[in-house]
Every structure is written in structure tokens, then in C-alpha cells.
C-alpha positions as CSV (number, residue, x, y, z in Angstrom):
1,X,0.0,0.0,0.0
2,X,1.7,3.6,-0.7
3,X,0.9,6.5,0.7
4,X,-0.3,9.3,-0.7
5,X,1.9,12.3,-0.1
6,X,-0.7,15.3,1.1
7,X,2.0,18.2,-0.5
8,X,4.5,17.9,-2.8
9,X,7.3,20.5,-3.3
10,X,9.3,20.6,-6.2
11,X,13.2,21.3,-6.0
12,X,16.3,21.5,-7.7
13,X,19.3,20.2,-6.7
14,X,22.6,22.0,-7.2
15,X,26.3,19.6,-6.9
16,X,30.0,20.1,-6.5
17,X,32.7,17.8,-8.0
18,X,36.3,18.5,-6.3
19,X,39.5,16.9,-7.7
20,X,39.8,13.9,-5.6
21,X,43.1,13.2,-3.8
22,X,42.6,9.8,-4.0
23,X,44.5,7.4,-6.7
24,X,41.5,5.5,-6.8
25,X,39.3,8.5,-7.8
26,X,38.9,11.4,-10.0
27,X,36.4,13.4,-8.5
28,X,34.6,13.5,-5.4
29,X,30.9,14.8,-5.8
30,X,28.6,16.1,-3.0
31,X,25.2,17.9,-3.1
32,X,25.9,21.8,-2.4
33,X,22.2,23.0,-2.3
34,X,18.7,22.9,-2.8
35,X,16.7,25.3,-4.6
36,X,12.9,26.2,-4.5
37,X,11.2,25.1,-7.5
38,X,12.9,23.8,-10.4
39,X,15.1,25.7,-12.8
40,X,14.7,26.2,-16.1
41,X,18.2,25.1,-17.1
42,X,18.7,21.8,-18.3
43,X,20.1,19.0,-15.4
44,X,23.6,18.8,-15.6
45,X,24.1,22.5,-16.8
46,X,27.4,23.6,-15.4
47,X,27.1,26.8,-13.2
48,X,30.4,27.5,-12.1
49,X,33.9,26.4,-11.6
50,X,36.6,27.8,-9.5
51,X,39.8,25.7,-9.8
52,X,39.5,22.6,-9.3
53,X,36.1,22.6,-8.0
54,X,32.4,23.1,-10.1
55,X,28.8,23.1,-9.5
56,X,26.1,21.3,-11.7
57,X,22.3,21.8,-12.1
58,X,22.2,18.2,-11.1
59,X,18.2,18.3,-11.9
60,X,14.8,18.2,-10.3
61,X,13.2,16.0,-7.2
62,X,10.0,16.5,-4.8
63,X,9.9,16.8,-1.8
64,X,7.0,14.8,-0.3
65,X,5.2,15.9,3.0
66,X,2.9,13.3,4.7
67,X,1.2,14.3,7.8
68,X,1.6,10.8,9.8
69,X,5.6,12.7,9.5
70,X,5.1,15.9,11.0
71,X,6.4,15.2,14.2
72,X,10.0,14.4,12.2
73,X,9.8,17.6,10.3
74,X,9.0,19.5,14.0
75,X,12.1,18.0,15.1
76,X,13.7,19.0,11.9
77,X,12.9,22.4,12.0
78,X,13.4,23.1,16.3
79,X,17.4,21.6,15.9
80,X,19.8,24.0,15.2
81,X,19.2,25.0,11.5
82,X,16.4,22.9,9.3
83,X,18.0,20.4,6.6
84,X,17.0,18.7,3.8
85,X,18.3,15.1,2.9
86,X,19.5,14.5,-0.6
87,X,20.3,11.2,-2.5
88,X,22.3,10.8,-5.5
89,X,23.6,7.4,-7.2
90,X,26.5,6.8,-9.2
91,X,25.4,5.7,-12.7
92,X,28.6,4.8,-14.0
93,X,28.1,6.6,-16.7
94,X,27.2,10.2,-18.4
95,X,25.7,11.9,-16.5
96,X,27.9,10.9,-13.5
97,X,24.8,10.8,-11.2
98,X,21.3,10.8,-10.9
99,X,19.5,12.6,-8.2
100,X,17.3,9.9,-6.6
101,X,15.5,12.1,-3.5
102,X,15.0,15.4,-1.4
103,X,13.4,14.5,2.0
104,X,13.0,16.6,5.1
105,X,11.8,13.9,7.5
106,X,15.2,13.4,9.4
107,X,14.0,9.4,9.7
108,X,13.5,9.1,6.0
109,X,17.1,10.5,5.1
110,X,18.5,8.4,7.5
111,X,16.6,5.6,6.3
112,X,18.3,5.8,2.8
113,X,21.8,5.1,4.2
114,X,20.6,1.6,4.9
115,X,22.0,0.1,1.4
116,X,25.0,2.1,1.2
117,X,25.2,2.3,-2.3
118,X,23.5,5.5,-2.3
119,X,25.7,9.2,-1.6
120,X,23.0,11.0,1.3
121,X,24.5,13.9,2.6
122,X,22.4,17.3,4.3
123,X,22.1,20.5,3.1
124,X,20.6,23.4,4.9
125,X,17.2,23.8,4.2
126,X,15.8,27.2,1.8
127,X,14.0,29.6,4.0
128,X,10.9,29.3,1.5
129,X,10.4,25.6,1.8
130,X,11.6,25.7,5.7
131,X,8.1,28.2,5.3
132,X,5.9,26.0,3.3
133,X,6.9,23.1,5.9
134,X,6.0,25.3,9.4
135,X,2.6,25.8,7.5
136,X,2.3,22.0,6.8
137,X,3.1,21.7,10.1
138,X,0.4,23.8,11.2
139,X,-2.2,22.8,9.6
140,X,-2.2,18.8,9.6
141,X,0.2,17.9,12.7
142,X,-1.7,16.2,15.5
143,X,-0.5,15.9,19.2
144,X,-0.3,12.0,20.3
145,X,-0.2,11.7,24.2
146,X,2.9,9.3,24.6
147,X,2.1,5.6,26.7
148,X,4.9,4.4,29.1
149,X,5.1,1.1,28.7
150,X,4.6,-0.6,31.8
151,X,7.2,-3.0,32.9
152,X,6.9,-6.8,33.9
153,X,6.2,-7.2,37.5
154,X,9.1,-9.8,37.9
155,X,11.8,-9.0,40.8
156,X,15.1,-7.5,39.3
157,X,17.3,-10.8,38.6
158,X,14.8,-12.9,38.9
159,X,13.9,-15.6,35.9
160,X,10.7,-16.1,34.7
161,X,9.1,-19.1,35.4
162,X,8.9,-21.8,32.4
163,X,5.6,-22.0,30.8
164,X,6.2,-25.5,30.1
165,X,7.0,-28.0,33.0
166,X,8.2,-30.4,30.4
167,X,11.5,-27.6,29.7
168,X,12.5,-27.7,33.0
169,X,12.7,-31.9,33.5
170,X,15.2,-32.2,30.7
């Protein structure tokens, strides 16, 4: 079953590639930002270099906002400064990557580095869709009282008994 995302935002994603030092590597690529909306330049448009460093228009993504998430994109926004989570993957070929996400549910980004094949790395987050987020926010989030789990009653140290009477003969 997939779930239906209730806003979606969509972005462009801006990359650097810096001369590796590595023998093993050329260049080393990182995202460098997000921007609102989606640029009319074609994905991997070169916007800059500055010795041995440059930044592509890497190319578009959503951002998906889901209101079962909007306690993630609270905590998201109330750290330090707000971030976005972008995945890229190598495609061994021309282009050099291929931009596979933008998330800003923290859980979600983190959730992509579970393969490892994927490059996830944080940007900090535009104030225009740090904006559109707080309003998500505030319109669908819903407070959920937190249950304590209550603990078994058995002394500290002390083994359950067996359920079975046959387990303990043997």
C-alpha cells in the first residue's frame, strides 16, 4: 500500500565535484544545495567552476510531506538550522549521477543510508520551503499523548518461570 503524499514541493538540486586526492578516484561529488522550485536550465548545466572545484544543475526531485511525518519535520525544524536530505547514485556513466530524492523527515534520510550504495548527505534547508513546511506543520500535525510502557512485574534478577513443565525436567 503507498501512501499518498498530502504536498509535494518541487526542487532543484545544485552539486559540486572537487578533484579527488585519491589514486583510486577522480572526483569526489557532494550535493551543495537545494533550490525552490525547479530551474529552467537543463540538469547537468554547469554553473560554475573555480579551480579545481564546479557546480552542476544536477536536476529536479519532490519533496514529499505526509502528515503521519510531521512530528520528524518539527524536530527538523526546532534543531539547530532545518535540513534537507538529498540522495544521489552513481550511474557509471554520463551523466555521472542521478538525483534519486529530497526529504526533510530526518528518519526518511536516514533511512536511505541503509543500502550504502547511495551518496546521502544534508544541506541546509531554503527559507521558503523551511516556510511551506512550518505551514504543513500547522495545519495537519496532531499531538499524540505518549504511553509508558509498563514494565513486567518480575523482581530484578529474577527468571521467569517456564511455561512449560516439560522444559524444565530435561
Amino acid at each position: 500500500m503507498s501512501v499518498i503524499a498530502l504536498l509535494s514541493m518541487p526542487v532543484g538540486v545544485v552539486v559540486e565535484r572537487h578533484k579527488a586526492t585519491s589514486p583510486w578516484l577522480d572526483y569526489v561529488w557532494r550535493p551543495a544545495t537545494v533550490l525552490p522550485g525547479v530551474p529552467s536550465a537543463a540538469p547537468w548545466t554547469l554553473l560554475g567552476t573555480d579551480g579545481d572545484k564546479a557546480t552542476f544543475y544536477a536536476g529536479a526531485a519532490t519533496i514529499e510531506l505526509h502528515r503521519t511525518e510531521t512530528a520528524n519535520y518539527i524536530s527538523n525544524l526546532d534543531g539547530d538550522s532545518p535540513l534537507l536530505w538529498v540522495v544521489l547514485r552513481q550511474t557509471g556513466g554520463d551523466p555521472p549521477l542521478d538525483v534519486q530524492a529530497v526529504t526533510a523527515d530526518p528518519a526518511e534520510g536516514e533511512a536511505y543510508t541503509e543500502a550504502g550504495n547511495d551518496l546521502v548527505e544534508t544541506v541546509p534547508m531554503p527559507t521558503p520551503i523551511a516556510e511551506a513546511l512550518a505551514a504543513f506543520i500547522a495545519e495537519h500535525h496532531v499531538e499524540r499523548p505518549f504511553f509508558k510502557r509498563q514494565r513486567d512485574r518480575t523482581e530484578p534478577g529474577r527468571q521467569p518461570r517456564s511455561r512449560h513443565r516439560e522444559d524444565e525436567r530435561s
